[in-house]
VOTOR-137317 format. One record per atom (N, C-alpha, C): chain; x, y negated, z negated; residue in one letter; atom name. Coordinates in steps of 0.2 Angstrom, whole numbers, plus 5000, padded with zeros to 4 digits. Each point is the difference from the previous one (the first is absolute). Example, Ala and Ser with C-alpha at 12.3 -4.5 7.8 and 13.67 -1.06 7.14 Angstrom:
 kette    x    y    z rest atom
     A 5066 5028 4961    a    N
     A 4996 4994 5000    a   CA
     A 5004 4994 5000    a    C
     A 4998 4995 5004    s    N
     A 5004 4994 4999    s   CA
     A 4996 4995 4997    s    C
REM end
This chain:
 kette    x    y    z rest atom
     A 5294 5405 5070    x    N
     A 5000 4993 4997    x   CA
     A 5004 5000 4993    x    C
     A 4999 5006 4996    x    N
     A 5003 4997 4993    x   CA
     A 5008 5003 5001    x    C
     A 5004 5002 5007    x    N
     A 5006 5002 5001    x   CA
     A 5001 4992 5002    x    C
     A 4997 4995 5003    x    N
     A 5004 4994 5002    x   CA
     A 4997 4996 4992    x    C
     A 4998 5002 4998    x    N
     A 5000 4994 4993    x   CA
     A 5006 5002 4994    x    C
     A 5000 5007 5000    x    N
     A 5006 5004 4997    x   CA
     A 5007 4996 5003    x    C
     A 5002 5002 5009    x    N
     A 5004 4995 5001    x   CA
     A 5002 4994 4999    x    C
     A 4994 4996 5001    x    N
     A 5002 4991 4999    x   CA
     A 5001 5000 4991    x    C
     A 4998 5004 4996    x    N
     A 5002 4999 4994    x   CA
     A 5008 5000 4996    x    C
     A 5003 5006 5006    x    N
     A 5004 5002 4999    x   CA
     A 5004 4995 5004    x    C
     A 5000 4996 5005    x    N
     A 5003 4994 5004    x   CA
     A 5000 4995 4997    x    C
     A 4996 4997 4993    x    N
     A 4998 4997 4997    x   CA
     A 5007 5003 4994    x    C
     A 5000 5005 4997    x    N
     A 5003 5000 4995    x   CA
     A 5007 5002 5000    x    C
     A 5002 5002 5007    x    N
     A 5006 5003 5001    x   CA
     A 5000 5007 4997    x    C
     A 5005 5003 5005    x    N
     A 5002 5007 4998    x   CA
     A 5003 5003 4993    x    C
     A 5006 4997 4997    x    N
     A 5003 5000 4996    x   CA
     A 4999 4997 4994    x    C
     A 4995 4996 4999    x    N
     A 4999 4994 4994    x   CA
     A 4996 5004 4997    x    C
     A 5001 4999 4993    x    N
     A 4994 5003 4997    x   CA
     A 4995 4994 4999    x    C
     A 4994 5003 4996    x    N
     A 4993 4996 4999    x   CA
     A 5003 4991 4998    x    C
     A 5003 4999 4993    x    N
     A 5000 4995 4996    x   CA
     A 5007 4995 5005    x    C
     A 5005 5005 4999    x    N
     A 5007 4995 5004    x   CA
     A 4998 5000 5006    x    C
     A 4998 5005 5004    x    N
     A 4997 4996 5006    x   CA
     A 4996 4994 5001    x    C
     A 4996 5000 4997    x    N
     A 4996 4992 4998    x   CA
     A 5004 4994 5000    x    C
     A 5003 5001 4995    x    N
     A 5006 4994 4998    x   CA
     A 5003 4999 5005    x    C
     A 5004 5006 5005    x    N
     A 5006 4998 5002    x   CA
     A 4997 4997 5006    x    C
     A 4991 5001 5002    x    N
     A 4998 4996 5007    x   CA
     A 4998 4995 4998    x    C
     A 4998 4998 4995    x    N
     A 4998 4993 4998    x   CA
     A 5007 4996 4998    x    C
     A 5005 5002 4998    x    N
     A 5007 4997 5000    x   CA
     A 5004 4997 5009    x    C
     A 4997 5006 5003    x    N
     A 5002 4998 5007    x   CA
     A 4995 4999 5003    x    C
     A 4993 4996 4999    x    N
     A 4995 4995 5001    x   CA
     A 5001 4997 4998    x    C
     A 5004 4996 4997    x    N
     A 4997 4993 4995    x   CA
     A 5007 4998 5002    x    C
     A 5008 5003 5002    x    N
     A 5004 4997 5000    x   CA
     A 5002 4994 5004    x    C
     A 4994 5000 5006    x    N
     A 5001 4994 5002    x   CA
     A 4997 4993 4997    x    C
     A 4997 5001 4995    x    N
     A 4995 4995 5003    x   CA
     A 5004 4995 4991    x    C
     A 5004 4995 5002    x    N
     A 5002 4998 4997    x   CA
     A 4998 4995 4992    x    C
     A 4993 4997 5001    x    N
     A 4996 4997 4995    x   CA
     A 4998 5005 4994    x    C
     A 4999 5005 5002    x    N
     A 4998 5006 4997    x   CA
     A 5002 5001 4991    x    C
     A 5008 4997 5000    x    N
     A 5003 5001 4994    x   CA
     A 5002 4994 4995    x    C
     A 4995 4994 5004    x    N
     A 5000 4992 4997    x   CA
     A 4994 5002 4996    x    C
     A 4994 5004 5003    x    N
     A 4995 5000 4996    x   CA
     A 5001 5000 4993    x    C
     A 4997 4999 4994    x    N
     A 4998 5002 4995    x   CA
     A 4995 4998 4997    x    C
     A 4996 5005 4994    x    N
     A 4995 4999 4997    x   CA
     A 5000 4994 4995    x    C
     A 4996 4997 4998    x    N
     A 5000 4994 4996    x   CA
     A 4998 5005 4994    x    C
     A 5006 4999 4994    x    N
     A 4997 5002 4993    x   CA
     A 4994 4994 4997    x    C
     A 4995 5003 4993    x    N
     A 4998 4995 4999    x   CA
     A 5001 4993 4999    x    C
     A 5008 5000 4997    x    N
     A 5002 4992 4996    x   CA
     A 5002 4997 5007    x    C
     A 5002 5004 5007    x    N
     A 5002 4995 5006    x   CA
     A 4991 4996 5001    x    C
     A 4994 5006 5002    x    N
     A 4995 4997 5004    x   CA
     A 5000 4995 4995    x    C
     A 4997 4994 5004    x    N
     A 4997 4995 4999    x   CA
     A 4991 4999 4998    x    C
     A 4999 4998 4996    x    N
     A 4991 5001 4998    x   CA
     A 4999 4991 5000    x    C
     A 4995 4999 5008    x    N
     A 4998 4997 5000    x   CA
     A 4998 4994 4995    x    C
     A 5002 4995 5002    x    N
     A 4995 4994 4995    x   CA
     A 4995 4998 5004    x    C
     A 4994 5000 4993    x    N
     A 4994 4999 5002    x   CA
     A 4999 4993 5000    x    C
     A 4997 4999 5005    x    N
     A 4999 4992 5002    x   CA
     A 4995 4997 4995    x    C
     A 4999 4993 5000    x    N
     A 4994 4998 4994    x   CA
     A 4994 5001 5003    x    C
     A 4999 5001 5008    x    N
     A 4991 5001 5001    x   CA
     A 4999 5006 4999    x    C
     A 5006 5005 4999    x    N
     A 4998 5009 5001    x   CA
     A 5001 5001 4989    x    C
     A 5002 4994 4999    x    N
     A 5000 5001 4992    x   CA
     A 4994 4995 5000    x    C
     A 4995 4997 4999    x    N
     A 4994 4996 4999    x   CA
     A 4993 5006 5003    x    C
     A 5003 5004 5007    x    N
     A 4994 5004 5001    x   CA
     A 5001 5004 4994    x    C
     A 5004 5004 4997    x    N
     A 5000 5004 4996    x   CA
     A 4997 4998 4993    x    C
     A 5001 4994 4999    x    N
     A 4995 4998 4993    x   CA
     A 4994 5002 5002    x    C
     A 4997 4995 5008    x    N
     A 4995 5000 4999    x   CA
     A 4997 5007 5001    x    C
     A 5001 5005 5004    x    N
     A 5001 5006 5000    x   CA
     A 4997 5003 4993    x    C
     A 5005 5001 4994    x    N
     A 4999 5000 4993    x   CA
     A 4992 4999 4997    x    C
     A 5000 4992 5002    x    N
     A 4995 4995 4997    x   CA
     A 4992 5004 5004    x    C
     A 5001 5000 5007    x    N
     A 4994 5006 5001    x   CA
     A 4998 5005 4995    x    C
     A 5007 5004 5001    x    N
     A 4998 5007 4996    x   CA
     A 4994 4999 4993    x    C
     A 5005 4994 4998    x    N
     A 4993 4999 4992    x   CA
     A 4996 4997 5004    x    C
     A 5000 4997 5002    x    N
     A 4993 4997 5003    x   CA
     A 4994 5005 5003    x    C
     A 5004 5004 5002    x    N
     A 4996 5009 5002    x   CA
     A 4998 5003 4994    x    C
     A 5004 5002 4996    x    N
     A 4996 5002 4994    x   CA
     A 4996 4998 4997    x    C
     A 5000 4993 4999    x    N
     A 4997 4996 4996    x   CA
     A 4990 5003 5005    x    C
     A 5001 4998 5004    x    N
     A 4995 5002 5005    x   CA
     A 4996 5007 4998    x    C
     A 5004 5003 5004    x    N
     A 4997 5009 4998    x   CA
     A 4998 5000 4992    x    C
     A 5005 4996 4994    x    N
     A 4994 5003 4995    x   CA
     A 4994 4994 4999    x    C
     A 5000 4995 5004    x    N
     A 4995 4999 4999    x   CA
     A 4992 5000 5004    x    C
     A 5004 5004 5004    x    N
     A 4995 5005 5006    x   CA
     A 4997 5004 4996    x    C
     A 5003 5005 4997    x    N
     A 5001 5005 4996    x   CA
     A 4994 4999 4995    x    C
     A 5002 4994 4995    x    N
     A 4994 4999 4997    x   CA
     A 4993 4996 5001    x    C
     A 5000 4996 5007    x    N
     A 4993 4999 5003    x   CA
     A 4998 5005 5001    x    C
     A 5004 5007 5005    x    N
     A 4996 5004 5003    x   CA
     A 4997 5004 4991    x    C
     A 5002 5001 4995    x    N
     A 4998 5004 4995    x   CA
     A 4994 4996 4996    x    C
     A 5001 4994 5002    x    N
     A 4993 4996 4998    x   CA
     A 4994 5001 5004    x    C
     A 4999 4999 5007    x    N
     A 4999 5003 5005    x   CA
     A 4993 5005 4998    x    C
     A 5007 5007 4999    x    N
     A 4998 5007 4998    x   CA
     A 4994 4996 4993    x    C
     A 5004 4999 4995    x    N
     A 4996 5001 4994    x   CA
     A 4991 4996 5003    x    C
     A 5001 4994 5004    x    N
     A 4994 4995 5000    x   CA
     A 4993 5004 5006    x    C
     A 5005 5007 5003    x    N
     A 4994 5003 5004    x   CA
     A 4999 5007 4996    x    C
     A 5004 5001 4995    x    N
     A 4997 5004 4996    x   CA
     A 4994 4998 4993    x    C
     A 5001 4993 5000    x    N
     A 4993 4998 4996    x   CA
     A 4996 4999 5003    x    C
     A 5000 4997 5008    x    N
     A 4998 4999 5004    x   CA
     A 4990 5005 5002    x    C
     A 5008 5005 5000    x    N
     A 4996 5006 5004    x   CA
     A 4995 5006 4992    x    C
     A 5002 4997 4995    x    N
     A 4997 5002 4994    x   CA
     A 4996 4994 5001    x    C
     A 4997 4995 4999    x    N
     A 4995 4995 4998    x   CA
     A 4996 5002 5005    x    C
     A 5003 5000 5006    x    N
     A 4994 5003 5007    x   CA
     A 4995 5006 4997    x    C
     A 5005 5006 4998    x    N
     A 4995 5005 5000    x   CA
     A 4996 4999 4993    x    C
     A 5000 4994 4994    x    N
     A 4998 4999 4997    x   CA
     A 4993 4999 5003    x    C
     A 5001 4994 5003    x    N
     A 4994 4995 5003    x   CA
     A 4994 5006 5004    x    C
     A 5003 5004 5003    x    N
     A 4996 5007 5003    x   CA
     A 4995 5002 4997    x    C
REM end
């Protein structure tokens, strides 16, 4: 078993090439068909393009925003009912065990 996977690797990288130039020179004679290959290019950042935002995708962002505070605004004032809460069953529970 590990003599035919030894072979196929060796099939794979030819007898003569070493490790690095053999790579290149079979991907050089892979790729030399294939004619689009060398149109390609990457887009640096000043080429992409950064979308424009439309007005319904700029109006959800405000109101997006306008949640956020309207959220907090919330939570602290959750925050201080539930500590009044607390405070009115702690006098609560002291008048009770008064009345006892």
């Amino acid at each position: 078993m590990w003599n035919t996977l030894e072979r196929k690797d060796k099939e794979h990288r030819g007898s003569n090439n070493g490790v690095i130039g053999g790579y290149y020179k079979w991907l050089k004679a892979r790729t030399q068909g294939i004619t689009w290959l060398p149109k390609l290019k990457s887009l640096s950042e000043e080429e992409a393009e950064v979308p424009q935002e439309s007005e319904e995708v700029q109006a959800l962002r405000v109101e997006l925003e306008r949640m956020r505070v309207v959220k907090e605004k919330l939570k602290t004032a959750v925050t201080r009912v539930k500590k009044e809460c607390d405070e009115l069953r702690d006098v609560n529970m002291t008048t009770a065990k008064a009345l006892e």
